[in-house]
ZADO-60172 format. One line per 8 residues: number of its first residue (from 1); their letters; for each residue x, y, z of N, C-alpha, C. Coordinates in nm, 4 decimals. Layout:
BEGIN
NUM> A> X/Y/Z/X/Y/Z/X/Y/Z  ...
This chain:
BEGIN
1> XXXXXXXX> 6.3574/-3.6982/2.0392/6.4774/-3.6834/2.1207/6.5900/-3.7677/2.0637  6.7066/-3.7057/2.0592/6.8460/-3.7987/2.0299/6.9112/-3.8808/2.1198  6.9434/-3.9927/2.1284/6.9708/-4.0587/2.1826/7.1406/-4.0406/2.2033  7.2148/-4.0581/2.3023/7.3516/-4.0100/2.3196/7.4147/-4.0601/2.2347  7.3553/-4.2078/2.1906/7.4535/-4.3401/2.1329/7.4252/-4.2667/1.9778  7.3526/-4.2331/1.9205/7.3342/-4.1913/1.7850/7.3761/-4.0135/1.7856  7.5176/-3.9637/1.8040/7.5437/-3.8281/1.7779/7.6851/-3.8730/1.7927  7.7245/-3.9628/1.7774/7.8822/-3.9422/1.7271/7.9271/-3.8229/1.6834
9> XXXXXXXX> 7.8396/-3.8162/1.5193/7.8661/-3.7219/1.4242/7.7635/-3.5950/1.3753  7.6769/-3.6309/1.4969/7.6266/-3.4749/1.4972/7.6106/-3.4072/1.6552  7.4772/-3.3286/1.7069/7.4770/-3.2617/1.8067/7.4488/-3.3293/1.8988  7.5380/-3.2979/2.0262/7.4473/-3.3696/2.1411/7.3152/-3.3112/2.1989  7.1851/-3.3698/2.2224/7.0857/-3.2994/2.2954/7.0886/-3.3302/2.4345  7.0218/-3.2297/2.4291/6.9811/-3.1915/2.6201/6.8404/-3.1852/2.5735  6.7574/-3.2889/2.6467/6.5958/-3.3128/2.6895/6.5561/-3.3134/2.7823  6.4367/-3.2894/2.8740/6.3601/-3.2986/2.9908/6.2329/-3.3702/2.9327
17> XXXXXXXX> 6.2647/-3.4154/2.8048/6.1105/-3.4756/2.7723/6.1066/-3.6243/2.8517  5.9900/-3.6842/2.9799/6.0041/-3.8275/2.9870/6.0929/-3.8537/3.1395  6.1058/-3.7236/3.1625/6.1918/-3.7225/3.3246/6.1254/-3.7831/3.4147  6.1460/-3.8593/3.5097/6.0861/-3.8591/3.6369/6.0379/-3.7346/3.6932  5.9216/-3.7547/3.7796/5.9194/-3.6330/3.8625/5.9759/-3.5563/3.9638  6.0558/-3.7048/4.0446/6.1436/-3.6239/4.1097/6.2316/-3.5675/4.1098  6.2502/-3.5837/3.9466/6.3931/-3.4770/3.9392/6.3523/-3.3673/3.9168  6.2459/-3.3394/3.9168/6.1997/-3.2084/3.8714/6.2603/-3.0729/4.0151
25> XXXXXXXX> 6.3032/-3.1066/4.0744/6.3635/-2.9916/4.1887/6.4565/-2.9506/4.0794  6.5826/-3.1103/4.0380/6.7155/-3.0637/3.9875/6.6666/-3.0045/3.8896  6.6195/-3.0128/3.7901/6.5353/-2.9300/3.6957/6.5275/-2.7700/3.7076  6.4958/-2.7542/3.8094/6.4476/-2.6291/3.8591/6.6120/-2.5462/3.8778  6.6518/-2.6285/3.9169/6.8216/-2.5826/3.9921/6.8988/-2.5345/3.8597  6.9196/-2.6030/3.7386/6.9449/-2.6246/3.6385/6.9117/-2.5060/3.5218  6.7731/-2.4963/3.5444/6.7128/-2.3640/3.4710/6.7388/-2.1855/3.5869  6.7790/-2.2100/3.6890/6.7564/-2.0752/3.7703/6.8788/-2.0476/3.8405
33> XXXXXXXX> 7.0183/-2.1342/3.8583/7.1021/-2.1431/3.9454/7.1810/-2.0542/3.9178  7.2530/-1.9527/3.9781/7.3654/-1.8746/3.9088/7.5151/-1.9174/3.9882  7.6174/-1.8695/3.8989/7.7476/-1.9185/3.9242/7.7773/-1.9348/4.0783  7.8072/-1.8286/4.1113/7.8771/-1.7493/4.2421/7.7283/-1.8545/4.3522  7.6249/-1.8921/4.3260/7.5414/-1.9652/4.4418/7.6501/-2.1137/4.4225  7.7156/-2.1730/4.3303/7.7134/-2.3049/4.2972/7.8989/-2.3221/4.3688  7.9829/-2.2232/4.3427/8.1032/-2.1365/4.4071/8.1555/-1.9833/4.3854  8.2289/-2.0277/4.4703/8.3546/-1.8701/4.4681/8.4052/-1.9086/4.3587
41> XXXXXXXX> 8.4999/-1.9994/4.2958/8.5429/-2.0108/4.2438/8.5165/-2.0496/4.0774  8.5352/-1.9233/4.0022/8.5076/-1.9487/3.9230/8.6009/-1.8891/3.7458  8.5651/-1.9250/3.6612/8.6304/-1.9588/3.5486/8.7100/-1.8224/3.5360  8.8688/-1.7911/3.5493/8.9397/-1.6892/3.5379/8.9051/-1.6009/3.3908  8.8283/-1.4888/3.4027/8.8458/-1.3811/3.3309/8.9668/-1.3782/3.1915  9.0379/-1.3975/3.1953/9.1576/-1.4171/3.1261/9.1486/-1.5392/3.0023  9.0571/-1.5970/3.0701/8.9961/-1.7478/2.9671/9.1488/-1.8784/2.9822  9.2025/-1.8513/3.1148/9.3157/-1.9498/3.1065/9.2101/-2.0913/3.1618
49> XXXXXXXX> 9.2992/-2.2146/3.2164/9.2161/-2.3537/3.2701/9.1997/-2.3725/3.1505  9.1940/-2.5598/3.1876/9.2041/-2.6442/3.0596/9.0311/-2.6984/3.1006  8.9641/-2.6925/2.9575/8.8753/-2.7216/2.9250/8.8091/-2.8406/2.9719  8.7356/-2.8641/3.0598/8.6690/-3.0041/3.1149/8.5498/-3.0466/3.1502  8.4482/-3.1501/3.1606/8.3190/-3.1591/3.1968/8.3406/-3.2814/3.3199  8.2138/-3.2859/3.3898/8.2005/-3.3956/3.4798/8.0870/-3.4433/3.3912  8.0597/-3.5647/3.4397/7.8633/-3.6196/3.4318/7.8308/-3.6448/3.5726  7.6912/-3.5855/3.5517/7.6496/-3.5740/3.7137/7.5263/-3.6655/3.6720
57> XXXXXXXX> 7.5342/-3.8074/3.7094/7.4342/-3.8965/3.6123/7.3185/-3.9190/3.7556  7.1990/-3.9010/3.7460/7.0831/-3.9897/3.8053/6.9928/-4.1164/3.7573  7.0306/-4.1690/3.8754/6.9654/-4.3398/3.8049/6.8699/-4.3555/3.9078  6.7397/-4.4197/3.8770/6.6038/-4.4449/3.9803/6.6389/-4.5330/4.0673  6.7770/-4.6881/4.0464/6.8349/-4.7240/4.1880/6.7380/-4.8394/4.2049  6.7653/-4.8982/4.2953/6.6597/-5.0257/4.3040/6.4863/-4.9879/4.4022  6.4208/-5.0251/4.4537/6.3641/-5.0305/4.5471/6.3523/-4.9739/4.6735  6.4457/-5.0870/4.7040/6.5098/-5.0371/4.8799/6.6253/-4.9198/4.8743
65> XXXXXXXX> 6.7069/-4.8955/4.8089/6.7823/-4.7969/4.7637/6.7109/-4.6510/4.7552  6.6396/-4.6774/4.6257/6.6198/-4.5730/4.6035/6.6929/-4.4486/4.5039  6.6417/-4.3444/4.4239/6.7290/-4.2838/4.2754/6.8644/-4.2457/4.3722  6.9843/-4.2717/4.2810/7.1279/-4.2697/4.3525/7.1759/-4.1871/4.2249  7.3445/-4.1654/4.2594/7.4117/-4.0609/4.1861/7.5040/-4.1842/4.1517  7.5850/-4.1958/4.0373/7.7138/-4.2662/3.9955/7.8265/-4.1519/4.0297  7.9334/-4.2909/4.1208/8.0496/-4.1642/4.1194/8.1896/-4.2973/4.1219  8.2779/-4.2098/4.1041/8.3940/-4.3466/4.1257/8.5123/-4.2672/4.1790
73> XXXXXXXX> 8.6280/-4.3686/4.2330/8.7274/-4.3164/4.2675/8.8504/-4.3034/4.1768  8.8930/-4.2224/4.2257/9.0120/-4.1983/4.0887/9.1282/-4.2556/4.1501  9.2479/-4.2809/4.0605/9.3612/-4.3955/4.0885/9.4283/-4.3179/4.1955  9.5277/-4.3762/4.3073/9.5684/-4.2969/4.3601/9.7290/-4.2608/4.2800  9.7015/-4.3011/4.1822/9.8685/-4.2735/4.0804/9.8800/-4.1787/4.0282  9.7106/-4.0948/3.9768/9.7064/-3.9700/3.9046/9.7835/-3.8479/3.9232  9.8134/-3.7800/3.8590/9.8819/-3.6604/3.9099/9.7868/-3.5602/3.9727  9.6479/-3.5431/3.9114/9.5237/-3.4508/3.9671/9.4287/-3.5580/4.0663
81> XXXXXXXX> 9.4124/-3.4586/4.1828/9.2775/-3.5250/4.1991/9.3408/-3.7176/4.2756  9.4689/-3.7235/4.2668/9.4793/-3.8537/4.2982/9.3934/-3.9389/4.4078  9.3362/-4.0603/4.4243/9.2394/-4.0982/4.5193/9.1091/-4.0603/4.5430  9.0584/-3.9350/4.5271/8.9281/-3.8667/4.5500/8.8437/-3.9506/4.4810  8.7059/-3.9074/4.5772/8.5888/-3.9813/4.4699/8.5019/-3.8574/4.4120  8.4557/-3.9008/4.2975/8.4423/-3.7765/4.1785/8.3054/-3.8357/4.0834  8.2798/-3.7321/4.0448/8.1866/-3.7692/3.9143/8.2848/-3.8300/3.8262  8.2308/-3.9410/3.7228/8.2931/-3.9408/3.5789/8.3235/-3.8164/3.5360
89> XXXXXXXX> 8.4385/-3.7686/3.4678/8.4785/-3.6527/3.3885/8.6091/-3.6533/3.3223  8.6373/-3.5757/3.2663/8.8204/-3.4965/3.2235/8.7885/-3.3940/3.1682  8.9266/-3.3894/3.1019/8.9400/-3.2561/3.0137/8.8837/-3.3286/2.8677  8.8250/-3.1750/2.7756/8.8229/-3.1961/2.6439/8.9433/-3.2468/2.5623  8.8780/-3.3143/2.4932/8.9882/-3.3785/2.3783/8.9445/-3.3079/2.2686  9.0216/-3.2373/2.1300/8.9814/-3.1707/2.0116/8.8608/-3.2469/1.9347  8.8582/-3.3770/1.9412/8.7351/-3.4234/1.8656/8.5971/-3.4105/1.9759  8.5994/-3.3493/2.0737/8.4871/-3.3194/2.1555/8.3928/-3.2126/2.0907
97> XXXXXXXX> 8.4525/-3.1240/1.9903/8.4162/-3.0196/1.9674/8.4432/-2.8979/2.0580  8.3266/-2.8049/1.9722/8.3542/-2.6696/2.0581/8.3374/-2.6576/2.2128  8.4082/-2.6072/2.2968/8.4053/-2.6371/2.4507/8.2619/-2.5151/2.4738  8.2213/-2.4205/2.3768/8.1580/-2.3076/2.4340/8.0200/-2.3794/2.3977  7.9909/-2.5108/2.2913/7.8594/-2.5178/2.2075/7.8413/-2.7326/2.3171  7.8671/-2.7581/2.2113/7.8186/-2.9494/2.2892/8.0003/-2.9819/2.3022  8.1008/-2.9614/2.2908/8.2253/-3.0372/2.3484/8.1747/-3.0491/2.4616  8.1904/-3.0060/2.5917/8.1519/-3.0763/2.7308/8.0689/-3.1816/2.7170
105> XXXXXXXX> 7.9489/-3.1890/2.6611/7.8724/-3.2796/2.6762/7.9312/-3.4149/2.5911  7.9944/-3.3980/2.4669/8.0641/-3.5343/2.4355/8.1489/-3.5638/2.5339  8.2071/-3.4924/2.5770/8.3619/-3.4857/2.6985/8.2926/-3.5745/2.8168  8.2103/-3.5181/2.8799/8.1066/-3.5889/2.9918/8.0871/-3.7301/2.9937  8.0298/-3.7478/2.8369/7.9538/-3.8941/2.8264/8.0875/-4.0056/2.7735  8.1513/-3.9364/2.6698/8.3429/-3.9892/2.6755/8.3785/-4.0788/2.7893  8.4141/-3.9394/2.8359/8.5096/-3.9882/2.9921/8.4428/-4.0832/3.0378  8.2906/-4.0866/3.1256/8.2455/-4.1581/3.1612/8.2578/-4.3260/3.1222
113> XXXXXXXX> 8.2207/-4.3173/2.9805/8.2403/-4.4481/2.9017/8.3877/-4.5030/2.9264  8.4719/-4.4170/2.8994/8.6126/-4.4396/2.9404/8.6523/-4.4887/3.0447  8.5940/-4.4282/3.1646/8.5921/-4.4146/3.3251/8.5434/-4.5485/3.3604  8.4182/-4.6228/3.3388/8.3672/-4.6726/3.4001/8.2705/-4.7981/3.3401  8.2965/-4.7550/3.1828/8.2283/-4.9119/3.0832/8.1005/-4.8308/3.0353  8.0178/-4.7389/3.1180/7.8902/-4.6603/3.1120/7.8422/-4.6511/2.9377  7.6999/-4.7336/2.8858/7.6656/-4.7060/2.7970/7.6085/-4.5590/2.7687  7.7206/-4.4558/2.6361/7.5838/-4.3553/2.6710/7.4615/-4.3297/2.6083
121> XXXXXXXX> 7.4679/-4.4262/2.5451/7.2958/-4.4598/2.5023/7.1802/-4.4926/2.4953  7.2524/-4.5163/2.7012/7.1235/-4.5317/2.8044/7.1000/-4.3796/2.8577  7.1743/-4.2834/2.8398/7.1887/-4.1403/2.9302/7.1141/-4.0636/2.8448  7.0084/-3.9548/2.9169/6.9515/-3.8996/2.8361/7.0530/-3.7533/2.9115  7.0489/-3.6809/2.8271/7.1321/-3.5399/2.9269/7.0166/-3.4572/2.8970  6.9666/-3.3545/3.0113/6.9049/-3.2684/3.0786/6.9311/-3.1679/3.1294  7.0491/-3.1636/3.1225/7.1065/-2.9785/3.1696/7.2549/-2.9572/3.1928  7.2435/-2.8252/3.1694/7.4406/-2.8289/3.1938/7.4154/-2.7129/3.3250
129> XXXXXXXX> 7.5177/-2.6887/3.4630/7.5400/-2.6473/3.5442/7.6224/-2.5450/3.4577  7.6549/-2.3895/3.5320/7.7470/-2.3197/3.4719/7.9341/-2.3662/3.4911  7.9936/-2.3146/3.4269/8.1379/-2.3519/3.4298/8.1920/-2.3111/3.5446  8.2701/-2.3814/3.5931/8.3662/-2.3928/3.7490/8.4948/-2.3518/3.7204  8.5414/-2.3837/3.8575/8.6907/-2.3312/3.8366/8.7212/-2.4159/3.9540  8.8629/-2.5197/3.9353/8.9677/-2.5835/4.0056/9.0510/-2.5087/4.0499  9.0738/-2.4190/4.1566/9.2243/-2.3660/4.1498/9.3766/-2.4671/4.1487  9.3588/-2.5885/4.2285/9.4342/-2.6514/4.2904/9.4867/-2.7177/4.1370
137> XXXXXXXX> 9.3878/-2.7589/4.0211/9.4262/-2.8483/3.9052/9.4620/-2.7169/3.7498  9.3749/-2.6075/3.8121/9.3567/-2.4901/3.7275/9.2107/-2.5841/3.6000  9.1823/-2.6652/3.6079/9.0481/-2.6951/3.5389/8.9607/-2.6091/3.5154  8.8858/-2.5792/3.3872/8.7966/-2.5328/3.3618/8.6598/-2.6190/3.3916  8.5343/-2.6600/3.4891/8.4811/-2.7820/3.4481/8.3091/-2.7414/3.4462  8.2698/-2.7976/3.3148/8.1222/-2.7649/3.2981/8.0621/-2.9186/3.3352  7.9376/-2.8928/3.4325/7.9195/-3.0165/3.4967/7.7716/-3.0208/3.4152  7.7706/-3.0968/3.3678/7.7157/-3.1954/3.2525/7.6001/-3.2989/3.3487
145> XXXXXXXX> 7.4198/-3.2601/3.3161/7.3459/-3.3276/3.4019/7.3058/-3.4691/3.3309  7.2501/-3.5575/3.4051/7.2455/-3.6401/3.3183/7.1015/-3.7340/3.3694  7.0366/-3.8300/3.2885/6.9228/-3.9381/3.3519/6.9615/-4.0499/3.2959  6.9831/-4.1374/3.4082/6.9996/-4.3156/3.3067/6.9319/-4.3753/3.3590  6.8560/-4.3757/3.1994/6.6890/-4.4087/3.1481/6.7515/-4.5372/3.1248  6.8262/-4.5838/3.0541/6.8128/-4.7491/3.1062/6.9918/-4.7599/3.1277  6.9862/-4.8289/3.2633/7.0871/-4.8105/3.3145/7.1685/-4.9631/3.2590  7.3425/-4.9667/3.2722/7.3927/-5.0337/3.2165/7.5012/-5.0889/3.2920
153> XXXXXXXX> 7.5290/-5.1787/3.3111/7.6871/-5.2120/3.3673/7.7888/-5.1370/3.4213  7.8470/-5.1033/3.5283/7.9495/-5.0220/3.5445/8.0580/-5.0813/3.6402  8.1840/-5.0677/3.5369/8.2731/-5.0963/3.6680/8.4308/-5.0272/3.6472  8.5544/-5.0857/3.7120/8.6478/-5.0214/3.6707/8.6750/-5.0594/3.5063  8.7191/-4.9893/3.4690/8.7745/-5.0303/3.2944/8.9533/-5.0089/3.2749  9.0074/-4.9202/3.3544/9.1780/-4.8830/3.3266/9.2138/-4.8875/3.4725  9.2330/-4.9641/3.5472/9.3063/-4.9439/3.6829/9.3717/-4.8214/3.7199  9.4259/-4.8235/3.5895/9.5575/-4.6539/3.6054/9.4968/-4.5653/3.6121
161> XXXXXXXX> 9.3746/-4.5460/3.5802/9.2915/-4.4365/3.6250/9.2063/-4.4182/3.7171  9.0900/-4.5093/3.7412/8.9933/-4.5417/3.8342/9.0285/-4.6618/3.9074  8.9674/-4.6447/4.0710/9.0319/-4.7356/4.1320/8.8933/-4.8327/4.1801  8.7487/-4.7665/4.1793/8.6842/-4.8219/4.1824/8.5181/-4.7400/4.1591  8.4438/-4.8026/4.1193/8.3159/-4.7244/4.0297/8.2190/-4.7352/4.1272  8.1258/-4.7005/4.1902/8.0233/-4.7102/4.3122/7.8805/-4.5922/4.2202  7.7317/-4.6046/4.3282/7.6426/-4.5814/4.2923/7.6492/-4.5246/4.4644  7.5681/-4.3981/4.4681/7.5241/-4.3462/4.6000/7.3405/-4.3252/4.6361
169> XXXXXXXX> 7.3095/-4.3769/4.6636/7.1651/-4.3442/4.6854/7.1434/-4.2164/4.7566  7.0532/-4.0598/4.6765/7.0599/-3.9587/4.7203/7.0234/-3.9840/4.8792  6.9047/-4.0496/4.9189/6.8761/-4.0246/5.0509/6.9888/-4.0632/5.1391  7.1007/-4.1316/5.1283/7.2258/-4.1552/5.1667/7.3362/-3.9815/5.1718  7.2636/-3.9427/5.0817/7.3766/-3.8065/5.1133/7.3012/-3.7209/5.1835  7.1973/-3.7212/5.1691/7.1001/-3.6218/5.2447/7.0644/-3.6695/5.3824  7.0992/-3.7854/5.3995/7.1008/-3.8092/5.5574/7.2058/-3.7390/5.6419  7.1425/-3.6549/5.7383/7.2896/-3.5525/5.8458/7.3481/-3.6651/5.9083
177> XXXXXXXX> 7.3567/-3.7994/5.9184/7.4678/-3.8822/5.9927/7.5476/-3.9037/5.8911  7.4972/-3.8363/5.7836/7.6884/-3.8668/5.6868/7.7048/-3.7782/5.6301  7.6962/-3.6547/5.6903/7.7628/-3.5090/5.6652/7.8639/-3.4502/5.7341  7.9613/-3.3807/5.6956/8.0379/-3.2996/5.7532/8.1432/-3.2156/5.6893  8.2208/-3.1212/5.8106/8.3238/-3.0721/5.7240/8.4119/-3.1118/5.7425  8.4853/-3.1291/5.6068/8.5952/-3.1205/5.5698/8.7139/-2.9926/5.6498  8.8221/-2.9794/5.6109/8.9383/-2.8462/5.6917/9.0568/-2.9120/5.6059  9.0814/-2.8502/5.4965/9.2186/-2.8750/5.4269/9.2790/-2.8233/5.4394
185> XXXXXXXX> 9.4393/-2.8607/5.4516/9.5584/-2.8572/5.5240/9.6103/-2.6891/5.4679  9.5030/-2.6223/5.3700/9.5503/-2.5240/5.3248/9.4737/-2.4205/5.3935  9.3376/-2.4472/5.5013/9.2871/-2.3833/5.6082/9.1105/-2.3812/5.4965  9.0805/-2.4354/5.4054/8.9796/-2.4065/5.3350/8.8551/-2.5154/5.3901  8.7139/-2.4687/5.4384/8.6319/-2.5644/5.5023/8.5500/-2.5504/5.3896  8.5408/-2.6989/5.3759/8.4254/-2.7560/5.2897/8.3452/-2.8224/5.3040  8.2258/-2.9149/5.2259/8.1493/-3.0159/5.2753/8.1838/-3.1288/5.2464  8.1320/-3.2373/5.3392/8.1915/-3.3712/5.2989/8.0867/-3.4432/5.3087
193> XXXXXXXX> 8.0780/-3.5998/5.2330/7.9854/-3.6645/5.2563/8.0508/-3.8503/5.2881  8.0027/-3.8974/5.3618/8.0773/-4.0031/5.4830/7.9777/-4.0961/5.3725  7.9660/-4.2064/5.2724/7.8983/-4.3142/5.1834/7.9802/-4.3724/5.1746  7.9166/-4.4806/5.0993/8.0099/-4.6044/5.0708/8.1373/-4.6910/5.1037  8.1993/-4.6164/5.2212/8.3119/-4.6708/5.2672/8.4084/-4.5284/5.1780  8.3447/-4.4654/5.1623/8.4259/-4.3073/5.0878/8.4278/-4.1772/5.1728  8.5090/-4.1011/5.1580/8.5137/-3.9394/5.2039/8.4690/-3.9182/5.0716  8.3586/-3.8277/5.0193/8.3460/-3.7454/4.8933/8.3364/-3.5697/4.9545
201> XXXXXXXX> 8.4614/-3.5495/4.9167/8.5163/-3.4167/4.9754/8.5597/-3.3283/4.7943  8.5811/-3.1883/4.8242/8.6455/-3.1358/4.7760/8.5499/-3.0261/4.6268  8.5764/-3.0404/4.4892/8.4901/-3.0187/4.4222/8.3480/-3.1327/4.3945  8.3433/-3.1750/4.4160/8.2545/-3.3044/4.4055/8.1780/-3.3202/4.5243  8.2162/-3.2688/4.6135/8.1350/-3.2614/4.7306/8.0450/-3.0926/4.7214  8.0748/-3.0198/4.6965/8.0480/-2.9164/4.6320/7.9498/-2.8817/4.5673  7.9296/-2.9602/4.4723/7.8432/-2.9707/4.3789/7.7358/-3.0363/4.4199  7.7579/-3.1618/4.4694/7.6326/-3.2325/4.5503/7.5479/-3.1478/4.6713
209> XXXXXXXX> 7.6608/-3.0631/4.7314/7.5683/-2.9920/4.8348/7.4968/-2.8843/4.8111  7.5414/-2.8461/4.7181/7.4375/-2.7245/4.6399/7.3849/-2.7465/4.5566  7.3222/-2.9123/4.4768/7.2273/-2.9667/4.4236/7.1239/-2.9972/4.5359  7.1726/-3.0278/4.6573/7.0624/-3.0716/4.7708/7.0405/-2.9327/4.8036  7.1186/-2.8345/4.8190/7.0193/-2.7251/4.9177/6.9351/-2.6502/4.8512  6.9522/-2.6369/4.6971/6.8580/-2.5762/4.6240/6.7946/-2.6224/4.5428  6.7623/-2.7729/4.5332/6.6401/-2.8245/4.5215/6.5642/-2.9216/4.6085  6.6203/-2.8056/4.7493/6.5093/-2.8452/4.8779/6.5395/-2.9926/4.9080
217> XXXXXXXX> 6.5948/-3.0531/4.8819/6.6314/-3.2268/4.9420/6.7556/-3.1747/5.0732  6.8166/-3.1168/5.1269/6.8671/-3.0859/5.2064/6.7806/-3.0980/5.3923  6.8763/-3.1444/5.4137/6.7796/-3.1650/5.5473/6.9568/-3.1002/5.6634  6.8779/-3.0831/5.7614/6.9447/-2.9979/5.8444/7.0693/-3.0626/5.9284  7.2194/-3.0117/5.9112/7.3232/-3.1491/5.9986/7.3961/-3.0663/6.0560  7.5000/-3.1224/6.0997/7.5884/-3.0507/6.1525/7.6823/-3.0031/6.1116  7.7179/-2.8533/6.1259/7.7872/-2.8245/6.0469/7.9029/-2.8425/6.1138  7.8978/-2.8178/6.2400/8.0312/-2.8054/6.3209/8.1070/-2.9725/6.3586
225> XXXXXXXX> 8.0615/-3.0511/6.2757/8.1130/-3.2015/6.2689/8.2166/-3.2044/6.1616  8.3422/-3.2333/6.2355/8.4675/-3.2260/6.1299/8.5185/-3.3583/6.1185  8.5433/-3.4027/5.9399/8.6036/-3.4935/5.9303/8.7429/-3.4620/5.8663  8.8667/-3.5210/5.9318/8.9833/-3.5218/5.8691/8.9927/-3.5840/5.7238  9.1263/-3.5207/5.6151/9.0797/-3.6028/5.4761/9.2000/-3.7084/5.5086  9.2315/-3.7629/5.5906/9.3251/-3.9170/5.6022/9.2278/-3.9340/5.7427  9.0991/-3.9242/5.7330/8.9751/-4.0621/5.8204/9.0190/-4.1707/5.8269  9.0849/-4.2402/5.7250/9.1045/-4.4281/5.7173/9.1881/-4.4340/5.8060
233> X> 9.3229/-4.3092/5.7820/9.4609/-4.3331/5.9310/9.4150/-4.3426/6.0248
């Protein structure tokens, strides 16, 4: 297996060799999931949207915790996305390579490093999700799976971008006392998840809820529980 930190200058791999077992649901999700289950929204026909990946990283977490997701908040200065909490990600940069072959996956482990200090030569990557679609940013975004096999330091690194870097313990999202919907001001209901002193709403909430419902970690909440996206007012 290749290690993330040694492919600068060649391919990135995707392995399942050495996984935990419990990721073996996401595994499953990963090899069988199709677009239109994951959203509506998806990559315009036309091939317009700017080219982008997330990392959707799993770490085993301490003890009492338990395996958690890395996510951080983005600056509230940005022009996209300002404030939200998000996977590590962006758009491709030309030295990412091809966006159709491994660019996302350098793009993924990039940003991240960029994002948040994240060694990626603790990350083993394990699967790519199919390509999305932002309407609101027009993003193209291939969400990029990930395992950190030995996990590393993380915190803010550029203020101007990230406002602060956090770890979520899955059984924390999969608990129904910190679920709900979302209702954006544009009439669109989504899912939300109430952690860390965070709303994780929007595409990012998205993605997490249809990693829990189809690899069975989903447990039953309310749907008809609405959270506003200015909660803190």
């Amino acid at each position: 297996m290749t290690r993330a930190s040694d492919t600068q200058d060649g391919p990135v791999v995707i392995s399942k060799e050495g996984l935990p077992g419990w990721l073996d649901p996401v595994v499953r999700v990963v090899e069988t999931v199709e677009p239109l289950q994951l959203s509506r929204f998806l990559p315009p026909e036309s091939g317009a949207g700017r080219q982008s990946a997330v990392l959707i990283l799993f770490g085993e977490g301490d003890g009492e915790r338990g395996p958690e997701l890395l996510l951080m908040e983005r600056a509230s200065s940005l022009r996209s996305h300002a404030g939200q909490p998000s996977f590590p990600g962006g758009a491709l940069d030309p030295e990412d390579g091809d966006p159709q072959t491994d660019g996302p996956l350098r793009a993924a482990l990039r940003e991240a490093e960029e994002e948040t200090g994240l060694d990626p030569g603790g990350v083993q990557l394990f699967g790519v999700l199919p390509k999305l679609y932002i309407p609101v940013s027009g993003f193209v975004v291939t969400p990029v799976l990930g395992w950190w096999r030995e996990p590393s330091p993380v915190d803010v690194v550029d203020p101007n971008e990230t406002a602060r870097v956090f770890t979520v313990p899955v059984a924390d999202l999969t608990n129904p006392d910190n679920r709900a919907t979302t209702v954006h001001p544009s009439g669109h209901r989504g899912p939300a998840f109430l952690v860390e002193s965070a709303l994780v709403w929007g595409f990012t909430a998205g993605i997490i809820d249809r990693l829990l419902h189809f690899s069975g970690w989903e447990l039953p909440w309310d749907r008809g529980k609405q959270v506003p996206l200015d909660w803190r007012s």
